[in-house]
C-alpha positions in Angstrom: 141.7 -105.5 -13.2 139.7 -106.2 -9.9 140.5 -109.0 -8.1 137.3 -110.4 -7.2 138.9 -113.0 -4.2 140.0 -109.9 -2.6 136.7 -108.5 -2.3 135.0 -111.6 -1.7 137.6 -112.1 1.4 136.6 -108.8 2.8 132.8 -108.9 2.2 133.0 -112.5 4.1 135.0 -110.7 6.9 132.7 -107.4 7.1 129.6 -109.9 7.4 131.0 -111.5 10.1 131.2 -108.2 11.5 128.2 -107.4 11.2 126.6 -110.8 12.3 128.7 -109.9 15.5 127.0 -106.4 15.9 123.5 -107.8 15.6 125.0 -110.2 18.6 125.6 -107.4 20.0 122.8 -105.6 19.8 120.1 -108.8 20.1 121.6 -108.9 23.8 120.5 -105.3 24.2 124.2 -103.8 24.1 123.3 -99.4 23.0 125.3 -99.0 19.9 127.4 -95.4 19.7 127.0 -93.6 16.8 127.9 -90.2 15.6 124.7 -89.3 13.5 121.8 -89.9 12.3 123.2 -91.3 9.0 125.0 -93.6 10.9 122.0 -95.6 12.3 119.9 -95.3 8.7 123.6 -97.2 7.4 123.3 -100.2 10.0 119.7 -100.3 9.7 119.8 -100.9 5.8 122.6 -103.7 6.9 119.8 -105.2 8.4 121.3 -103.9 12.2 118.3 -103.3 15.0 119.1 -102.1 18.5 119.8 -99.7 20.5 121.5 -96.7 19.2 122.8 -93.5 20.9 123.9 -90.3 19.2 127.5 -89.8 20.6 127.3 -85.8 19.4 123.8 -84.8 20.9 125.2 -84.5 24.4 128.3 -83.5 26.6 130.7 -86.8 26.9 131.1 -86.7 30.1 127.1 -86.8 31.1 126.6 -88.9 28.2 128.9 -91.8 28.9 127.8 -91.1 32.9 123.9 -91.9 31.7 124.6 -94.6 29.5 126.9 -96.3 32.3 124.0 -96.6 34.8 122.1 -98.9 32.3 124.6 -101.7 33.1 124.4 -102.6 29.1 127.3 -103.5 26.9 128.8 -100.7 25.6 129.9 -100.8 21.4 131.7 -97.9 20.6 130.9 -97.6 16.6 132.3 -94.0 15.9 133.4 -93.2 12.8 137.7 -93.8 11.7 138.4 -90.8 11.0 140.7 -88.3 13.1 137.6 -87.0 14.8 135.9 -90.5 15.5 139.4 -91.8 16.9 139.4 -88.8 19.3 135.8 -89.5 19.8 136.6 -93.1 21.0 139.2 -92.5 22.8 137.0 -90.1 25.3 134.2 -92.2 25.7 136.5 -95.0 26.7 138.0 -93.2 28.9 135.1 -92.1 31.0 133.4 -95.4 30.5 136.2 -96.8 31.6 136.1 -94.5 34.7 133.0 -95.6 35.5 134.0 -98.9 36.0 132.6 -100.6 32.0 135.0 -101.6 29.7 133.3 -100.9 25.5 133.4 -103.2 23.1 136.0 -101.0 20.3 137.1 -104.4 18.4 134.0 -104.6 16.2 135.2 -100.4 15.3 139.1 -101.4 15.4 138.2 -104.2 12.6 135.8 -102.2 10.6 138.6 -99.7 10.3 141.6 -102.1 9.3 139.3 -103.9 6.5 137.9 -100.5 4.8 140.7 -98.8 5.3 141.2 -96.3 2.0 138.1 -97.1 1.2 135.8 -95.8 3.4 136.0 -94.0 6.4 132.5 -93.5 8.2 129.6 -95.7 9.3 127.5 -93.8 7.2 129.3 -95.4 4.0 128.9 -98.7 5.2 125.8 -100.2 3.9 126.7 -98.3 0.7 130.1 -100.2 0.6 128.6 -103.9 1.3 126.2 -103.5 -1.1 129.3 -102.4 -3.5 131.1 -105.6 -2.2 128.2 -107.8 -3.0 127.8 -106.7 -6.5 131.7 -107.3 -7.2 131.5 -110.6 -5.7 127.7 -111.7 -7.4 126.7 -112.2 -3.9 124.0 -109.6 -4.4 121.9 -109.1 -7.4 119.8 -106.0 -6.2 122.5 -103.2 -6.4 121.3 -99.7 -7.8 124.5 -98.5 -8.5 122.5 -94.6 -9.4 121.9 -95.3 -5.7 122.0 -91.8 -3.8 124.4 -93.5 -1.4 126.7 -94.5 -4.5 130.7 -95.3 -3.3 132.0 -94.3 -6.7 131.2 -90.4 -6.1 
């Protein structure tokens, strides 16, 4: 049996989430990615800014570019094994170049989807999931290509 308070407790935190990344990127902050997918995800949640791909470019040069902008800085690589290694460099040389990322919005992502999902590119996929659990959202196609029950 699914406990619907449970998923109504996590879709309420994951909006807050999200609210806080359109903060974000409202204030002009670039938005780290891994992919392509990625962006398409936190464009369907309704997400504008802008985004950089974290895997077109060397890290070093990359972070170096995107540290001369003088923009806030969200790190939003996936939590898996290679987007934790992934954050942990960019960090790094940010940090290096004197700007400290915003990883909290990733760090919380991570600890409320945990098992579920594992990638940005899932995400829009598993709020609209959320929302059709909770009856917070009546236009779920769940034959949708991005479907979480694969």
């Amino acid at each position: 049996m699914v406990d619907v308070e449970v998923y109504r407790k996590r879709l309420e935190r994951l909006e807050e989430l999200l609210s806080e990344l359109s903060g974000y990127a409202a204030k002009g902050a670039i938005l780290i990615v891994e992919g392509k997918r990625d962006v398409l995800s936190l464009k369907r949640l309704g997400i504008e800014g802008h985004f950089e791909l974290a895997t077109r470019h060397p890290l070093l040069n990359f972070s170096e570019k995107l540290a001369k902008q003088n923009r806030d800085i969200v790190v939003l690589t996936d939590w898996d094994r290679r987007g934790d290694l992934l954050a942990s460099k960019l960090t790094e040389y940010f940090r290096n170049s004197g700007i400290n990322p915003e990883l909290q919005i990733r760090h919380k992502l991570k600890l409320i989807t945990q098992k579920e999902i594992k990638d940005v590119e899932s995400l829009h996929t598993y709020v609209s999931k959320l929302r059709s659990l909770t009856g917070s959202y009546e236009d779920f196609d769940l034959n949708n290509e991005f479907d979480l029950f694969r």
